[in-house]
C-alpha positions as CSV (number, residue, x, y, z in Angstrom):
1,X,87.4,6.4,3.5
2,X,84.6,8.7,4.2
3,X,84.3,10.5,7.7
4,X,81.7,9.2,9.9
5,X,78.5,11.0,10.0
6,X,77.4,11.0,13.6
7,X,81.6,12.5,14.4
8,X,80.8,14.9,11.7
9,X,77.1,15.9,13.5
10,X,79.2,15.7,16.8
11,X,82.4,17.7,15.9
12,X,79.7,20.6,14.6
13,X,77.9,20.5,17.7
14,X,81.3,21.1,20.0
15,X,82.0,23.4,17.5
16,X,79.3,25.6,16.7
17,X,79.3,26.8,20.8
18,X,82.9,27.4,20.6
19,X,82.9,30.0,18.1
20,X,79.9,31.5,18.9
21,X,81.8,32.1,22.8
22,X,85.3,33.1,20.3
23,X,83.8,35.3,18.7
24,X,81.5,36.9,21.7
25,X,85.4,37.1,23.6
26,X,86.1,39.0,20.0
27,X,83.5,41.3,19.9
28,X,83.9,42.8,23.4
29,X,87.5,43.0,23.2
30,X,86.9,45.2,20.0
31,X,84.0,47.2,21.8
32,X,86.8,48.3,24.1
33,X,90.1,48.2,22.4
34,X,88.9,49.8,19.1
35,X,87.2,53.2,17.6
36,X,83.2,52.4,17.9
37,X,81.4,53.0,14.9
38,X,79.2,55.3,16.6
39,X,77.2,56.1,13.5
40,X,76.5,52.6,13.0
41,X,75.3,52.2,16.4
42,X,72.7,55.0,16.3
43,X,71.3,53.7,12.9
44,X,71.0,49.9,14.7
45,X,69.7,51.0,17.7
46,X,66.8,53.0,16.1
47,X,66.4,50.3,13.0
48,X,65.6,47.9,16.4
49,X,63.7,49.9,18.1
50,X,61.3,50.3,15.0
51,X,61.3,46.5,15.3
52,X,60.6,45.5,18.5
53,X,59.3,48.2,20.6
54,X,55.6,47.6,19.7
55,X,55.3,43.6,19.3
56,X,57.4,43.7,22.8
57,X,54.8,45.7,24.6
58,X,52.1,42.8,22.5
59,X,53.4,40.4,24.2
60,X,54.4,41.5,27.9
61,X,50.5,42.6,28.2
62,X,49.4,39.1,27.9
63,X,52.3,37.9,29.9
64,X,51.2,39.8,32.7
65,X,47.5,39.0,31.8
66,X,48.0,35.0,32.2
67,X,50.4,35.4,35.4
68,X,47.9,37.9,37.4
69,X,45.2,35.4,36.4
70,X,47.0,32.5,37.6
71,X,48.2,34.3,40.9
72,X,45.2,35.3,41.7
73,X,43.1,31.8,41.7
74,X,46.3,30.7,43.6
75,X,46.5,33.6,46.3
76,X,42.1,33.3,46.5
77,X,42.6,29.6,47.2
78,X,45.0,30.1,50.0
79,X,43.4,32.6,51.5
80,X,46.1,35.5,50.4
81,X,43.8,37.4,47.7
82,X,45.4,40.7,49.2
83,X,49.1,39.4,48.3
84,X,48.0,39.1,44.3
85,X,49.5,42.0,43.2
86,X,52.4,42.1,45.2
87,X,53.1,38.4,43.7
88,X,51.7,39.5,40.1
89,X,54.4,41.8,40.0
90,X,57.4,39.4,41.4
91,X,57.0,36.9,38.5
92,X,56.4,39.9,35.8
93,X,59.8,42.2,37.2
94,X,61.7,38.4,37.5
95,X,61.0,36.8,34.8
96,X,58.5,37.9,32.5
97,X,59.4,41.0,31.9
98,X,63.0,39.7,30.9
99,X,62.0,36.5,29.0
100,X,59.3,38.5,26.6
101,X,61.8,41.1,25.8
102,X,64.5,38.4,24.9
103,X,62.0,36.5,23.0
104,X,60.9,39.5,20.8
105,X,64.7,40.9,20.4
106,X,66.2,37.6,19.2
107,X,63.2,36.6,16.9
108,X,63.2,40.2,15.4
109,X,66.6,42.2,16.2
110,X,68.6,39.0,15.8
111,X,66.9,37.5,13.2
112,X,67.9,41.0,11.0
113,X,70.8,41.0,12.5
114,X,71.6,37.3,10.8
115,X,69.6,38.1,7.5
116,X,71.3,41.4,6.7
117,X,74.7,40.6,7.8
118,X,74.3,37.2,5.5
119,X,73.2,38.9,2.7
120,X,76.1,40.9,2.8
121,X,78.3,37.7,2.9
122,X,76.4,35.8,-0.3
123,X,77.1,39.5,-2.1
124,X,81.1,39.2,-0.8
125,X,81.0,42.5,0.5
126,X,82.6,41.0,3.8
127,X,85.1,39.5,1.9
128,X,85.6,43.0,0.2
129,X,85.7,44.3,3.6
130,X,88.6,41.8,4.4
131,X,90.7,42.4,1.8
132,X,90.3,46.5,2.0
133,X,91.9,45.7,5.4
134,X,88.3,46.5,7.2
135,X,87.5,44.2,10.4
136,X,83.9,43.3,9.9
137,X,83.6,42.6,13.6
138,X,84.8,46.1,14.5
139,X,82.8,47.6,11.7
140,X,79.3,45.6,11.7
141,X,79.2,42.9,14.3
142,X,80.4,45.1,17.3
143,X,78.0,48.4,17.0
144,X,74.8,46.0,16.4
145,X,76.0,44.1,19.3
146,X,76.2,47.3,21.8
147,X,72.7,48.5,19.9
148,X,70.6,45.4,21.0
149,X,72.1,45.3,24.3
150,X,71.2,49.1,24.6
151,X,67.5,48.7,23.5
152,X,66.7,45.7,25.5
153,X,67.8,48.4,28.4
154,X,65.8,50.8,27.3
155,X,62.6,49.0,26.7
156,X,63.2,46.7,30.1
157,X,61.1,49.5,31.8
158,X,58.3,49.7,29.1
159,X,58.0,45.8,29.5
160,X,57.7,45.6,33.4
161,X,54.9,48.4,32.8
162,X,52.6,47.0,30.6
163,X,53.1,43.9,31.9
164,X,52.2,45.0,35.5
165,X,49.2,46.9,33.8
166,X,47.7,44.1,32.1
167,X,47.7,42.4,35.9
168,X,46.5,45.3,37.0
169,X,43.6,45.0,34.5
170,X,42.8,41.1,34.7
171,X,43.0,41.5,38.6
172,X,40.9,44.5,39.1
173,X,38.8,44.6,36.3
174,X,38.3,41.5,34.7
175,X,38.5,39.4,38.3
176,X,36.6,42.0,40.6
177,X,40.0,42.8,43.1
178,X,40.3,44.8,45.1
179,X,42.6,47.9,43.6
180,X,43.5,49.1,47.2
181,X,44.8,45.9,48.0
182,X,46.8,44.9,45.0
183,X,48.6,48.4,45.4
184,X,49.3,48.7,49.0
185,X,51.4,45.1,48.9
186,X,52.8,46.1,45.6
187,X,56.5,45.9,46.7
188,X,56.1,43.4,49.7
189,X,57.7,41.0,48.1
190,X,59.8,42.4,45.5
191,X,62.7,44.8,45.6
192,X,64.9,46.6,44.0
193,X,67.7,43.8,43.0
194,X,64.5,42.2,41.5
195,X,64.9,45.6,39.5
196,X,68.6,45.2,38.7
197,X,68.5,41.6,38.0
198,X,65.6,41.7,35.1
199,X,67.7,44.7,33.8
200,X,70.7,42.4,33.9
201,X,68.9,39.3,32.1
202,X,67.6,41.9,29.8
203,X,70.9,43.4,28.7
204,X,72.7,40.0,28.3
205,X,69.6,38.4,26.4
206,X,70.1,41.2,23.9
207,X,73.5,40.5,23.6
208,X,73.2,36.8,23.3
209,X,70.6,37.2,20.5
210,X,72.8,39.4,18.2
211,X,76.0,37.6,18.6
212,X,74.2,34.6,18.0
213,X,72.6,36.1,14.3
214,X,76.0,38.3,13.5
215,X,77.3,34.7,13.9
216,X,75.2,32.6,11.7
217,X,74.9,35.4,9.4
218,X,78.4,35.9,8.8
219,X,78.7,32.2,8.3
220,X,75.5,32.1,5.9
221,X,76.1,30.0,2.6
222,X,74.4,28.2,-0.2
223,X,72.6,31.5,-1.6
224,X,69.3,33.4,-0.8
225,X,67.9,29.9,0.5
226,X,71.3,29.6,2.7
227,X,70.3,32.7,4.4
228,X,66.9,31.7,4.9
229,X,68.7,28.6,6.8
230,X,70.5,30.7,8.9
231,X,68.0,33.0,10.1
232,X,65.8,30.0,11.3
233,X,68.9,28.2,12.8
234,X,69.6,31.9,14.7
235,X,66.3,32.0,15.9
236,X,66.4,28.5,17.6
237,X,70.1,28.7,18.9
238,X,69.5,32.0,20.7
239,X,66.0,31.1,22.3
240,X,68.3,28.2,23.4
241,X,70.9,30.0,25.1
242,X,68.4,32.2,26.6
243,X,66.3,30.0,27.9
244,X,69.7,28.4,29.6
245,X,71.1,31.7,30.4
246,X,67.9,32.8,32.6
247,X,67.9,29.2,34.3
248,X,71.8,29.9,35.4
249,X,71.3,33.5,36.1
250,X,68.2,33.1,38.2
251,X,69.6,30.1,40.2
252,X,72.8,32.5,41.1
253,X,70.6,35.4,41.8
254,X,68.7,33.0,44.5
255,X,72.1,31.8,46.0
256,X,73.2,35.7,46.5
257,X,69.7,37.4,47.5
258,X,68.0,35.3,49.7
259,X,63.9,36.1,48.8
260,X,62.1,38.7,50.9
261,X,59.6,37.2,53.4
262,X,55.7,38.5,53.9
């Protein structure tokens, strides 16, 4: 008798998060146990930044565009117009800044990630790998994993600035602020864990989003279409886990660092 299909569907769902977590508990211990393919990781973390650097500035410009807009009519309805770019820049450092730079590094870093390391599984080179006694994980997986997590660290900054710039523009220029006051309450509400935690979110976004497409990638079947599959299901799975990550991390970060009063 055939196997059910909706213990099938739910057997791959249980599954599918279990390996991804096994082989993220895989990858670290290698990134600490083993030599680091350091050569690999320079070529990866520059082949990334080529990717993302630009559309990620794109978008985080926009980002802060929409929230100073939004801030704005709110704060000039309450009476708190001064207070606009000191709560423009809270929501860009918290969680713009970090969700725009995920979104770019798992649609384009993770999405190569998946398509090249599946490639390289429809060609059987990892099984070549395997049987010349190479560990792809140590040799592929691990130095792409430690050169997203690197670049979402390094272009955190650039993020926070445009997006605080494009505020800065809506407010001041397109809205007719005041410039004086949306830089003299610039950091009364934010601080410097707000810093540390959009760096945090940042660094383990990046790493979700390549685990995630070395994952898929290195499970990738069925040909150049299979591939094609697993890039779109990459995509989707690590927008998901982000998405749920920054909801878990925020609602920690709240419970530990209380919110700065006016």
């Amino acid at each position: 008798m055939g196997r059910c299909p909706v213990a099938l569907s739910a057997a791959g769902i249980v599954r599918g998060p279990g390996e991804i977590a096994l082989m993220t508990y895989e990858v670290v211990k290698r990134i600490f146990t083993t030599p680091f393919q350091f050569r690999e990781f320079v070529e990866q973390a520059w082949f990334i930044v080529s990717v993302t650097l630009v559309p990620t500035v794109l978008v985080s410009i926009p980002f802060g565009a929409v929230i100073s807009l939004q801030v704005g009519n709110l704060t000039g309805q309450l009476g708190a117009q001064s207070f606009a770019g000191a709560t423009a820049v809270l929501a860009v450092v918290r969680e713009a800044a970090p969700i725009a730079a995920a979104l770019i590094i798992a649609g384009a870093a993770g999405s190569a990630i998946c398509s090249d390391l599946g490639a390289r599984k429809i060609r059987e080179e990892i099984d070549a790998m395997e049987v010349l006694g190479i560990d792809p994980l140590e040799r592929l997986v691990a130095p792409r994993v430690v050169a997203t997590m690197f670049v979402a660290f390094m272009i955190i900054g650039i993020v926070i600035g445009a997006g605080i710039g494009g505020g800065y523009f809506f407010t001041v220029i397109v809205q007719g602020g005041s410039a004086g006051a949306f830089l003299s309450n610039f950091t009364a509400l934010a601080s410097l864990a707000d810093l540390v935690i959009a760096i945090v979110k940042a660094v383990i976004f990046g790493g979700i989003a390549a685990v995630v497409g070395a994952y898929k990638g290195l499970n990738a079947g069925g040909g150049p279409s299979g591939v094609g599959r697993s890039v779109n299901e990459a995509v989707i799975i690590a927008f998901m886990m982000l998405f749920f990550m920054n909801a878990v991390i925020t609602a920690i970060y709240f419970q530990v660092v209380p919110p700065a009063g006016i």
